[in-house]
C-alpha atoms as a printed R data frame, in Angstrom:
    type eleno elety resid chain resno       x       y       z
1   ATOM     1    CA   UNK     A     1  -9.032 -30.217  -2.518
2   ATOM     2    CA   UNK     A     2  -7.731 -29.306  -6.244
3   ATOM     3    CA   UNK     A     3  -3.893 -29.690  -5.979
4   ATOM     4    CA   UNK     A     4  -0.812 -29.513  -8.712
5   ATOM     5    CA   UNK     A     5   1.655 -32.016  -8.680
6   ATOM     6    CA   UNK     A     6   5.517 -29.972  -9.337
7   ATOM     7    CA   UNK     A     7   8.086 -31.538 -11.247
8   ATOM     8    CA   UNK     A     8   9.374 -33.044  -8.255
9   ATOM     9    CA   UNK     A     9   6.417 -34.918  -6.799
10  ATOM    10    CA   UNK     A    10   5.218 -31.433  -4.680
11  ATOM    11    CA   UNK     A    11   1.334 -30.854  -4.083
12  ATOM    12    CA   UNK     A    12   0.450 -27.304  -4.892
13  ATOM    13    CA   UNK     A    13  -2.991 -26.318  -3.610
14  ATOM    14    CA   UNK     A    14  -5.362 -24.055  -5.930
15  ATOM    15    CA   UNK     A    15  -8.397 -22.452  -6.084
16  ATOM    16    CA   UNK     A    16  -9.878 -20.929  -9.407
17  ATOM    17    CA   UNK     A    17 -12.695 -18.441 -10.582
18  ATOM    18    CA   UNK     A    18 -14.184 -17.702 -14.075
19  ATOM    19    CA   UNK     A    19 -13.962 -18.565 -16.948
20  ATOM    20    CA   UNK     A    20 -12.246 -17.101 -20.475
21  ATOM    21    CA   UNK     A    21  -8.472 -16.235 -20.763
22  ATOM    22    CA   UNK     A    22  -6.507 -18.346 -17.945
23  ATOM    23    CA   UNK     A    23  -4.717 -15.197 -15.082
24  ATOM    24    CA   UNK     A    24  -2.596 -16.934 -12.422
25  ATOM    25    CA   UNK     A    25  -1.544 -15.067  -9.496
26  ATOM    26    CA   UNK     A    26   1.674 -15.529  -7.386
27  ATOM    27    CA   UNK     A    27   1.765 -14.650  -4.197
28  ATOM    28    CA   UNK     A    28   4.284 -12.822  -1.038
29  ATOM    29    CA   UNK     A    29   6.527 -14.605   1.100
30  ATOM    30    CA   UNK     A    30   3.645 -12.969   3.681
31  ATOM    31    CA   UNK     A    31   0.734 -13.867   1.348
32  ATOM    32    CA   UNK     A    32  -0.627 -17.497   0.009
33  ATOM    33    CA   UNK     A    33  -3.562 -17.549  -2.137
34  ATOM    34    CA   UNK     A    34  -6.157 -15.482  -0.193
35  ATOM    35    CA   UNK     A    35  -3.823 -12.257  -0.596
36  ATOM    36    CA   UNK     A    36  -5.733 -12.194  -3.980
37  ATOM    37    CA   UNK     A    37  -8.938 -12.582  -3.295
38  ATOM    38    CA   UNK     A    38  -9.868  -8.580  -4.335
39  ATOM    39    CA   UNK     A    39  -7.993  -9.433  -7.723
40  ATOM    40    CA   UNK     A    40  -9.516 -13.040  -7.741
41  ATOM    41    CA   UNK     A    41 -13.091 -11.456  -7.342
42  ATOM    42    CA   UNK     A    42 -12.614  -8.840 -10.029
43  ATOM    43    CA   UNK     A    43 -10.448 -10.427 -12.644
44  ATOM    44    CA   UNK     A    44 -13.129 -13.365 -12.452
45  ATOM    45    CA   UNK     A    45 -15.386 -11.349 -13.920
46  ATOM    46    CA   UNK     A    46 -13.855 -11.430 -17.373
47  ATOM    47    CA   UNK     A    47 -11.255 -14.162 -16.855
48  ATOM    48    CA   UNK     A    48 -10.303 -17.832 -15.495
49  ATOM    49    CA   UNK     A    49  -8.205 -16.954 -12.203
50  ATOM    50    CA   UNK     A    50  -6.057 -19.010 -10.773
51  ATOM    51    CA   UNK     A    51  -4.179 -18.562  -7.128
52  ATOM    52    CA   UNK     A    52  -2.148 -21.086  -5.681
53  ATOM    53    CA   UNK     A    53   0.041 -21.528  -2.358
54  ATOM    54    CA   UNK     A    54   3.379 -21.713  -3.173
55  ATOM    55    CA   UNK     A    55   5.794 -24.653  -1.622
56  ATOM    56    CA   UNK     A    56   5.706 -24.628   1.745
57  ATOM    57    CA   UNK     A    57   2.611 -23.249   2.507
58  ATOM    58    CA   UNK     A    58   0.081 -25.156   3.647
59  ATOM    59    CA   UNK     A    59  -2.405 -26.995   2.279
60  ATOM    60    CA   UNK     A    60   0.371 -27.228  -0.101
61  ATOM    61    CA   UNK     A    61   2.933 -29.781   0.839
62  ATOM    62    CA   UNK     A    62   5.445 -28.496   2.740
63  ATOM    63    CA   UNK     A    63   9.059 -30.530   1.467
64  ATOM    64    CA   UNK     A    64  12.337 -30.477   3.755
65  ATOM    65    CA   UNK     A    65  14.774 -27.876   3.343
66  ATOM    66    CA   UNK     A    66  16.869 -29.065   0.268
67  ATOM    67    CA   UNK     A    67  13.284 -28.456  -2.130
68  ATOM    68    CA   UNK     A    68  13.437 -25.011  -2.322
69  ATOM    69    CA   UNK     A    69  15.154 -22.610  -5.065
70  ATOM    70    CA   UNK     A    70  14.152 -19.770  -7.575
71  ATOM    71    CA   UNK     A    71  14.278 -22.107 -10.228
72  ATOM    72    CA   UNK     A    72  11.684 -24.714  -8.426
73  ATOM    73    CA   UNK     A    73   9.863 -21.473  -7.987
74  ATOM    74    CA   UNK     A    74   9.943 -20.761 -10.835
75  ATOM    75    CA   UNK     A    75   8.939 -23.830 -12.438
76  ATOM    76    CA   UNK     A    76   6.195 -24.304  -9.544
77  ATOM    77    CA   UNK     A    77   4.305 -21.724 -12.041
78  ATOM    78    CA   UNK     A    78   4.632 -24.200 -15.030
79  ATOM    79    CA   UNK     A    79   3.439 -27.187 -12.611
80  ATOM    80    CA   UNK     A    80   0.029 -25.108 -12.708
81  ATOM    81    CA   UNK     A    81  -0.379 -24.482 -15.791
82  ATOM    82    CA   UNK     A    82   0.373 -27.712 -17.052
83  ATOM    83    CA   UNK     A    83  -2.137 -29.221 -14.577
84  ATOM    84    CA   UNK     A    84  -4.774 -27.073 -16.335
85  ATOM    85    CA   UNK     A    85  -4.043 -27.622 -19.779
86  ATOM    86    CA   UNK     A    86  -2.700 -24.402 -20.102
87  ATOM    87    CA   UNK     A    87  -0.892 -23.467 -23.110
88  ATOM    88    CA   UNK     A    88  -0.076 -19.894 -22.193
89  ATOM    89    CA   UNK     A    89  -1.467 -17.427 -19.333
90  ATOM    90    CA   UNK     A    90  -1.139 -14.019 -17.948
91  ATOM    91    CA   UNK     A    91   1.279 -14.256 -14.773
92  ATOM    92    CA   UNK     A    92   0.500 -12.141 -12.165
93  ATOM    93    CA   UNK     A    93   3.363 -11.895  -8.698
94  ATOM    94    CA   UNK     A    94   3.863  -9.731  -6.084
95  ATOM    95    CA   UNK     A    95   7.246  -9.586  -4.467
96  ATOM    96    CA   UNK     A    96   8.291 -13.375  -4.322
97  ATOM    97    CA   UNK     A    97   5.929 -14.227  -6.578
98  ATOM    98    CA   UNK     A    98   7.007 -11.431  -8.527
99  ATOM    99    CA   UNK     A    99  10.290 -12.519  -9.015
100 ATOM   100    CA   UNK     A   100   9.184 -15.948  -9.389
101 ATOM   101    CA   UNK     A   101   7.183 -14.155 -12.751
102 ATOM   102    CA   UNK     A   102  10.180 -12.417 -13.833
103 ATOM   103    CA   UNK     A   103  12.026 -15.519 -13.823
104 ATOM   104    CA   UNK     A   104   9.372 -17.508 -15.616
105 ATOM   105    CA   UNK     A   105   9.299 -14.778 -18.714
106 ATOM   106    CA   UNK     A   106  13.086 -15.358 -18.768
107 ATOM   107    CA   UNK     A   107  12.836 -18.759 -18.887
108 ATOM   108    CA   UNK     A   108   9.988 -19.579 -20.329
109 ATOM   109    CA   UNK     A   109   8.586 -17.367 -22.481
110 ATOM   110    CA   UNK     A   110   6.368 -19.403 -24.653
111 ATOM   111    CA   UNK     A   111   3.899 -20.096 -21.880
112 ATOM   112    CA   UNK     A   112   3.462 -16.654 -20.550
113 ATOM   113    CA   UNK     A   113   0.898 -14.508 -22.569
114 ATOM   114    CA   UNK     A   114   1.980 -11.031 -20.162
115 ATOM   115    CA   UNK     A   115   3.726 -10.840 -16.790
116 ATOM   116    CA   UNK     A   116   3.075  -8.850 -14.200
117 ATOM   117    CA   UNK     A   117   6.017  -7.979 -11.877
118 ATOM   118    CA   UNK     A   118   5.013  -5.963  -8.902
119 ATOM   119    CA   UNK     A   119   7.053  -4.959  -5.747
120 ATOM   120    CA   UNK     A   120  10.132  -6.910  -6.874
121 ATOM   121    CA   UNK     A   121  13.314  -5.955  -6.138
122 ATOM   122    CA   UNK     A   122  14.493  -6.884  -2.195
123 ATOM   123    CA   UNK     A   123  18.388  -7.346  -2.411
124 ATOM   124    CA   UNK     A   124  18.227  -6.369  -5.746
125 ATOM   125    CA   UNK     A   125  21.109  -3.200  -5.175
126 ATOM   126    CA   UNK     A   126  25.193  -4.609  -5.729
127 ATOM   127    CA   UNK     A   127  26.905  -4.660  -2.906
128 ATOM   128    CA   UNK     A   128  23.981  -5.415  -1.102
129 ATOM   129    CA   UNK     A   129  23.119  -8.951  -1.510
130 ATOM   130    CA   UNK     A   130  25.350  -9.854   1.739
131 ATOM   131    CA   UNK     A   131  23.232  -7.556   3.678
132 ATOM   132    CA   UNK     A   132  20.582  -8.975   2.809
133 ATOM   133    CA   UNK     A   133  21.416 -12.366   2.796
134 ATOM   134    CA   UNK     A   134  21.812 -11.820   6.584
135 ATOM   135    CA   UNK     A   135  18.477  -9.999   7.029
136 ATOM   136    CA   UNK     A   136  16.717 -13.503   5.499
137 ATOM   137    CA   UNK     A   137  18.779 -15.607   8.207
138 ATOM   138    CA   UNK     A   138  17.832 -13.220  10.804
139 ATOM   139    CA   UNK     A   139  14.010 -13.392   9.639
140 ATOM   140    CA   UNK     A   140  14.441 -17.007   9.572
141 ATOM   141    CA   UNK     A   141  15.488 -17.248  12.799
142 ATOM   142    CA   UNK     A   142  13.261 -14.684  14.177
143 ATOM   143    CA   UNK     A   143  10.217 -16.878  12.594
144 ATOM   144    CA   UNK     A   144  11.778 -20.373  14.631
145 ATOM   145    CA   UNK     A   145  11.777 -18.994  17.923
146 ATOM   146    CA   UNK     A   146   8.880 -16.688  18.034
147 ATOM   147    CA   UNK     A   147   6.348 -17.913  15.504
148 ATOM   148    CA   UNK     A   148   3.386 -15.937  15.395
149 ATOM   149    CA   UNK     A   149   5.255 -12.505  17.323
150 ATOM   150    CA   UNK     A   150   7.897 -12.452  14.799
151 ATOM   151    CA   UNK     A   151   5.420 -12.870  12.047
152 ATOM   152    CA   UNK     A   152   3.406  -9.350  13.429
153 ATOM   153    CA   UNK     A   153   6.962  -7.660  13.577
154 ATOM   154    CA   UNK     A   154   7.499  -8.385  10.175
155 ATOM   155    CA   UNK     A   155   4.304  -6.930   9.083
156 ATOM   156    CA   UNK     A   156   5.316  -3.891  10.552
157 ATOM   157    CA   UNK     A   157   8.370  -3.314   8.544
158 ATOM   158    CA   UNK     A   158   8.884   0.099   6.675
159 ATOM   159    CA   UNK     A   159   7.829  -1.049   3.558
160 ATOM   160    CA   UNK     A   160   4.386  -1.874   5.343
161 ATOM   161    CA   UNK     A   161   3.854   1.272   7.371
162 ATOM   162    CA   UNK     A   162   1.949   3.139   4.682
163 ATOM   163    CA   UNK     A   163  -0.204   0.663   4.634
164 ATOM   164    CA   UNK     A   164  -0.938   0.326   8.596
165 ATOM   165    CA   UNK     A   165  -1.492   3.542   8.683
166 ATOM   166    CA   UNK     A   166  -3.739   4.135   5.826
167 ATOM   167    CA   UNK     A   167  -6.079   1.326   6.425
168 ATOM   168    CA   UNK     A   168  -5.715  -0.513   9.797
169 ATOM   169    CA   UNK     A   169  -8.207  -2.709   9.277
170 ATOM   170    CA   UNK     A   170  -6.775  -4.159   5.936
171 ATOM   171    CA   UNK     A   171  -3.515  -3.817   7.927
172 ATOM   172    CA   UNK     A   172  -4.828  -6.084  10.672
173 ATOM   173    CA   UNK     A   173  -6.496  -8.826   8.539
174 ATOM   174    CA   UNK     A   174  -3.466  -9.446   6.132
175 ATOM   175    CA   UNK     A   175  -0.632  -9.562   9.091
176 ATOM   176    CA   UNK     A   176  -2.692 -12.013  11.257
177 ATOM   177    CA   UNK     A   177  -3.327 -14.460   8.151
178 ATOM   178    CA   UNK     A   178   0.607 -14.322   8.102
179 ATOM   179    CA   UNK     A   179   0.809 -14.765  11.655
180 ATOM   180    CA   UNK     A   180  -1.534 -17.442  12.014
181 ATOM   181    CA   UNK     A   181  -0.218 -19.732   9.591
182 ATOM   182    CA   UNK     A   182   2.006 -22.556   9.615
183 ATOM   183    CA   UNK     A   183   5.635 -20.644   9.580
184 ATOM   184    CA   UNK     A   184   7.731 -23.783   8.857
185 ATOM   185    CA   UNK     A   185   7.951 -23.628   4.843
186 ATOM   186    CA   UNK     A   186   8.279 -19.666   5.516
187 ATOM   187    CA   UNK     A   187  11.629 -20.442   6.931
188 ATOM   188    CA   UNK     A   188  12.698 -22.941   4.538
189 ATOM   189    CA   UNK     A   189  11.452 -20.159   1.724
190 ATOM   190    CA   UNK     A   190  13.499 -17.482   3.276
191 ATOM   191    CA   UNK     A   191  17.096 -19.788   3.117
192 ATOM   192    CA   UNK     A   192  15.929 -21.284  -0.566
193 ATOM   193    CA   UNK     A   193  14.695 -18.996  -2.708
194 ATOM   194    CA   UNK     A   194  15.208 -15.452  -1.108
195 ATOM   195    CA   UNK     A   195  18.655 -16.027   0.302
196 ATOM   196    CA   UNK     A   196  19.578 -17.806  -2.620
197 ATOM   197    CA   UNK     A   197  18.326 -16.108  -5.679
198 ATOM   198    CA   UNK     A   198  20.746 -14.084  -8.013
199 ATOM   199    CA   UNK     A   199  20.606 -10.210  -8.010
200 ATOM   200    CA   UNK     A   200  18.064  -8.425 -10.800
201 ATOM   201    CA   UNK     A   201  21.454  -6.520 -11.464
202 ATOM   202    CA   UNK     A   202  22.818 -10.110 -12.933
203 ATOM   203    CA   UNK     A   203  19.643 -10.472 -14.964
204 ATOM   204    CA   UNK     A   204  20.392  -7.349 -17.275
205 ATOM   205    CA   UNK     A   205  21.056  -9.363 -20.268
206 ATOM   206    CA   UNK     A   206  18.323 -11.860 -19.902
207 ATOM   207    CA   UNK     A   207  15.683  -8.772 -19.576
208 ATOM   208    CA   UNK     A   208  16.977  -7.203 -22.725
209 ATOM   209    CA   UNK     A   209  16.195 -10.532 -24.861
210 ATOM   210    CA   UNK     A   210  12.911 -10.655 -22.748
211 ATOM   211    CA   UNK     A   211  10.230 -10.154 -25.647
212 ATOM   212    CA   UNK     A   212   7.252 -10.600 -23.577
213 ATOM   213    CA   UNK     A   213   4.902  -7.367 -22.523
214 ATOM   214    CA   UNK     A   214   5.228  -6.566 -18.958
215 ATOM   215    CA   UNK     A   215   3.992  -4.537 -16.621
216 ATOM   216    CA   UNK     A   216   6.166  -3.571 -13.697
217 ATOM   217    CA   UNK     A   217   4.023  -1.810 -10.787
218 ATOM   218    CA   UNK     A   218   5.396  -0.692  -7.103
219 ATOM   219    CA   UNK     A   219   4.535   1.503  -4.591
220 ATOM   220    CA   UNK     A   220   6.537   4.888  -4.346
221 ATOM   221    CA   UNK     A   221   7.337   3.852  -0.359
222 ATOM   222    CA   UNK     A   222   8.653   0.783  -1.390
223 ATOM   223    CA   UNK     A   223  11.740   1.970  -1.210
224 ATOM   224    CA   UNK     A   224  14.091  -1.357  -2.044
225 ATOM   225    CA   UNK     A   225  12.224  -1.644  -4.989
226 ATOM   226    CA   UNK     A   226  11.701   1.789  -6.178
227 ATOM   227    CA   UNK     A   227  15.128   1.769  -8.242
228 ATOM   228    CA   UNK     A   228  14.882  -2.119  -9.557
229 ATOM   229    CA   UNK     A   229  11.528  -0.824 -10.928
230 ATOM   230    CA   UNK     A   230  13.108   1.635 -13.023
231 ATOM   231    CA   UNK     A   231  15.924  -1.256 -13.932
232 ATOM   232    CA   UNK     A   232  13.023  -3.673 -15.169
233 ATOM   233    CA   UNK     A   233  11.602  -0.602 -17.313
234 ATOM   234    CA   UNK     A   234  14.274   0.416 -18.587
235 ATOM   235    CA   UNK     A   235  15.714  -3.508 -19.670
236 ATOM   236    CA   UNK     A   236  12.792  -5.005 -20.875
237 ATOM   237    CA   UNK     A   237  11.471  -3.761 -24.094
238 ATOM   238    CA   UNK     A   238   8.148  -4.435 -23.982
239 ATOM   239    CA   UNK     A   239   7.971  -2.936 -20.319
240 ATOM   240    CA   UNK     A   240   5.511  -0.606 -18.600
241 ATOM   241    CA   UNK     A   241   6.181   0.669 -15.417
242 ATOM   242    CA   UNK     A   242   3.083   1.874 -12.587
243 ATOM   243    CA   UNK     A   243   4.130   3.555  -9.644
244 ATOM   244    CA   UNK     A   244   1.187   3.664  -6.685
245 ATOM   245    CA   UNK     A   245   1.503   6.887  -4.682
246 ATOM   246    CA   UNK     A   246   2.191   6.957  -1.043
247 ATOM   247    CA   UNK     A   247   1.624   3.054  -1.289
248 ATOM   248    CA   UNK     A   248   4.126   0.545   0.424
249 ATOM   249    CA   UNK     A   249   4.857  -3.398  -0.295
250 ATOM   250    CA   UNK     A   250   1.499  -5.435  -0.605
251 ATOM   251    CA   UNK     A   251   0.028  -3.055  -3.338
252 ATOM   252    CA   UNK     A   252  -2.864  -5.588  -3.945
253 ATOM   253    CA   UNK     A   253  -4.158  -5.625  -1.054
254 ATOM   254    CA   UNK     A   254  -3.025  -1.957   0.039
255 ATOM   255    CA   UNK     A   255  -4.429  -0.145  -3.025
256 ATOM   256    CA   UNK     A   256  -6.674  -2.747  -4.857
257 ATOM   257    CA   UNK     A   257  -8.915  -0.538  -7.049
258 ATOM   258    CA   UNK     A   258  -5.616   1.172  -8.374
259 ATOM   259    CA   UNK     A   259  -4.021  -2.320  -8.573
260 ATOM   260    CA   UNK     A   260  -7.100  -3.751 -10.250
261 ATOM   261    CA   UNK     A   261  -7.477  -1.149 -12.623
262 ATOM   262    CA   UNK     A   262  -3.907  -0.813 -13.905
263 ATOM   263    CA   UNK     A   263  -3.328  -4.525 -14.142
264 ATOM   264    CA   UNK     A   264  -6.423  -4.171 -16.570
265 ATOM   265    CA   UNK     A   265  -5.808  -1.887 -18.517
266 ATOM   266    CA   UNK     A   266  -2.552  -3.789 -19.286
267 ATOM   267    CA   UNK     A   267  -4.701  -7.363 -19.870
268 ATOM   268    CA   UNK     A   268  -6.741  -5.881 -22.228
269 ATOM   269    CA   UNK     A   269  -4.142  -3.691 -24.520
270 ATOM   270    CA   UNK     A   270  -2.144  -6.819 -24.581
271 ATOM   271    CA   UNK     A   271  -4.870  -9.244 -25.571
272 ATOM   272    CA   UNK     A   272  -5.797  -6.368 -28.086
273 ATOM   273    CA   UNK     A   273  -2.442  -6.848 -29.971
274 ATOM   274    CA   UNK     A   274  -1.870  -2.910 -28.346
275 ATOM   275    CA   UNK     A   275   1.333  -3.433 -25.785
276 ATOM   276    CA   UNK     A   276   3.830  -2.513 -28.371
277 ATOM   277    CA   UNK     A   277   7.993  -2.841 -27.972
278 ATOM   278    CA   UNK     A   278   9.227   0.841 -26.967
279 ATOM   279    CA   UNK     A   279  10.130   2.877 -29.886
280 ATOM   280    CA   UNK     A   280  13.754   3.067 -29.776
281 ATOM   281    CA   UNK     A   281  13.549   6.913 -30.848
282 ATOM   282    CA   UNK     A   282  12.215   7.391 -27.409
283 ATOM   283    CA   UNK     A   283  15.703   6.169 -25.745
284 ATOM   284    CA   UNK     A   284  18.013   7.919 -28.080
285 ATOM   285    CA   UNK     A   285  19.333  10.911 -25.524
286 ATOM   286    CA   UNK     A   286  18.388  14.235 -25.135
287 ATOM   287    CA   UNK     A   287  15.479  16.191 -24.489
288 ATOM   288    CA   UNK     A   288  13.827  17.806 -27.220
289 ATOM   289    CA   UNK     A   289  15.494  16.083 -29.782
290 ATOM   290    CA   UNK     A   290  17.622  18.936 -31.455
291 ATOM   291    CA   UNK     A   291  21.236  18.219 -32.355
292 ATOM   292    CA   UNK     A   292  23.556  20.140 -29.762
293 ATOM   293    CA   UNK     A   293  26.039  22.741 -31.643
């Protein structure tokens, strides 16, 4: 089995497909590398694809409690590409592995060749981060005592409805790979990274030296990360922002062919020299762009 080794000794499992331009893809808290199989299939096509599991979930190693942070993370991304002898890549996250994306742009923006930051933004919101804070401790605790049961009541959180409801099948699938998975690094996840991780709204500055094109997609019933959306467009210069209609959380494996086709479009102006910075004209005030008397 093809593994990583992180920075601090950690065995991160892989798979990869195609050849060409090197895409890796991040994945959930309630994903691991099979959430991206549609993208996996597709991107393949034209690319080298890369999925891992993150820390903690298994066939990756799964390290006690003190080995998880954003900036391991973070860095977990780097542990990849260095494996492959990859200079720079396309990131591609969703949620955790979205911020884990954001975070490797700010950080390290000499290995990234785009980022993709989708559904990102849970406890993003000042004054907040308490509240939510205590929501992860609750999860955690939830996912200790009743495994498999807490794992389906997460799935059916708001931010997943749409999705349940639109295609129960898909639903189904996705929530009992979560459910039927080892929960232990979950856990540990939940009081490392999530619980731990500083607020988008503390990132401001870092996004507006971020010189890296990005993409920033979420679903418009995604509502905790509806407004940090609009924060990462509005910060990060080279920033795009896709909004999925009457989608939810998961947007890659609740809307795929809308996923798959924006994420794209994006790969391909960007490795066309085409994903400009935004014209500062555009941000200037006003509407039409006639002096007020």
């Amino acid at each position: 089995m093809p593994h990583a080794t992180a920075s601090d000794g950690v065995q991160l499992y892989y798979e990869e497909a195609g050849s060409g331009t090197t895409v890796v893809f991040v994945h959930e808290l309630a994903g691991d590398y099979q959430s991206w199989e549609p993208q996996m299939r597709f991107f393949s096509r034209r690319y080298r694809c890369v999925a891992y599991n993150a820390r903690g979930y298994v066939p990756s190693d799964v390290p006690d409690a003190a080995s998880y942070s954003q900036e391991r993370a973070r860095d977990d991304v780097i542990a990849v590409l260095d494996h492959l002898k990859v200079d720079k890549a396309h990131v591609v996250g969703l949620s955790m592995g979205g911020f884990a994306t954001l975070h490797v742009g700010l950080a390290h923006p000499d290995r990234a060749r785009s980022l993709v930051v989708a559904g990102c933004g849970y406890g993003a919101q000042p004054g907040e981060e308490e509240s939510f804070r205590a929501e992860c401790e609750a999860a955690a605790q939830r996912f200790e005592t009743a495994g498999a049961a807490a794992a389906m009541k997460y799935a059916e959180g708001p931010t997943r409805i749409r999705f349940r409801n639109k295609d129960p099948r898909g639903w189904l699938a996705a929530s009992e790979a979560f459910a039927n998975r080892p929960l232990e690094g979950v856990v540990r996840t939940l009081r490392g990274v999530q619980m731990r991780r500083p607020l988008l709204y503390q990132l401001v500055d870092a996004m507006r030296r971020l010189d890296v094109p990005t993409l920033v997609m979420t679903g418009d019933e995604d509502d905790p990360c509806l407004e940090a959306a609009i924060l990462l467009k509005r910060n990060i210069a080279r920033a795009g922002l896709v909004v999925l209609p009457r989608s939810g959380h998961a947007i890659n494996v609740e809307e795929p062919d809308a996923f798959n086709a924006a994420v794209a479009d994006f790969l391909a102006a960007v490795d066309a020299g085409r994903w400009e910075r935004r014209d500062p004209r555009s941000v200037a005030g006003g509407i039409l762009g006639f002096d007020k008397k």
